[in-house]
C-alpha positions, -999 to +999 in steps of 0.1 A: +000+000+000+026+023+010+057+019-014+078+048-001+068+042+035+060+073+062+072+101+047+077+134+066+045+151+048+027+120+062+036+128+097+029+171+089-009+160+075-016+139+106-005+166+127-027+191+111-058+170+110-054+166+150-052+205+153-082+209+134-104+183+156-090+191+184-082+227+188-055+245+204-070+249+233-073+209+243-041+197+227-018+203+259-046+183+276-049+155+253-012+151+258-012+150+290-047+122+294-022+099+267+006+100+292-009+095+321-027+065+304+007+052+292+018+054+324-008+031+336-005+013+310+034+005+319+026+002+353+000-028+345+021-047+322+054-044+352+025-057+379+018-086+352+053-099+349+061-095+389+031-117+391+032-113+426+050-145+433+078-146+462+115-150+451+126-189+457+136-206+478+174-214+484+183-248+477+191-268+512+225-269+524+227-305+524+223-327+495+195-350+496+204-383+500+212-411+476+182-439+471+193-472+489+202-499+465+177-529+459+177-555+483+190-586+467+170-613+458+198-640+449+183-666+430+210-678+411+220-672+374+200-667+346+191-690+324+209-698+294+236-681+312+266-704+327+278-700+363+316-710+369+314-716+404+284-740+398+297-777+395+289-799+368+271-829+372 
């Protein structure tokens, strides 16, 4: 739509379409209801990411400690597998 993108006359006719609608008189006010409202606007989005959550936690000291190891259950080799301590027959 716009080859040459936003020229400087673009900016110039927006500028002088606002002073028409809006007067002299209420332009310093105007500004001043858009900042205040960006300022609100900033202070929402901060209050959003904070989420209100608490920092964490530091981690314990300590290290937890290490799962015991399964308790044996010795049953004796495999099968198909050949034990060398196991005599032959």
């Amino acid at each position: 739509m716009l080859r040459g993108g936003l020229q400087p006359w673009h900016i110039i006719l927006v500028l002088v379409v606002i002073f028409l609608l809006f007067g002299a008189n209420r332009l310093p006010g105007l500004a001043k209801s858009v900042g205040e409202s960006l300022k609100i606007f900033k202070k929402e989005i901060k209050d959003l990411t904070d989420d209100g959550t608490p920092a964490p936690a530091a981690p314990p000291a300590t290290p937890p400690a290490a799962p015991a190891p399964p308790a044996s259950t010795d049953q004796g080799p495999l099968p198909g597998t050949v034990d060398p301590n196991h005599p032959k027959a």
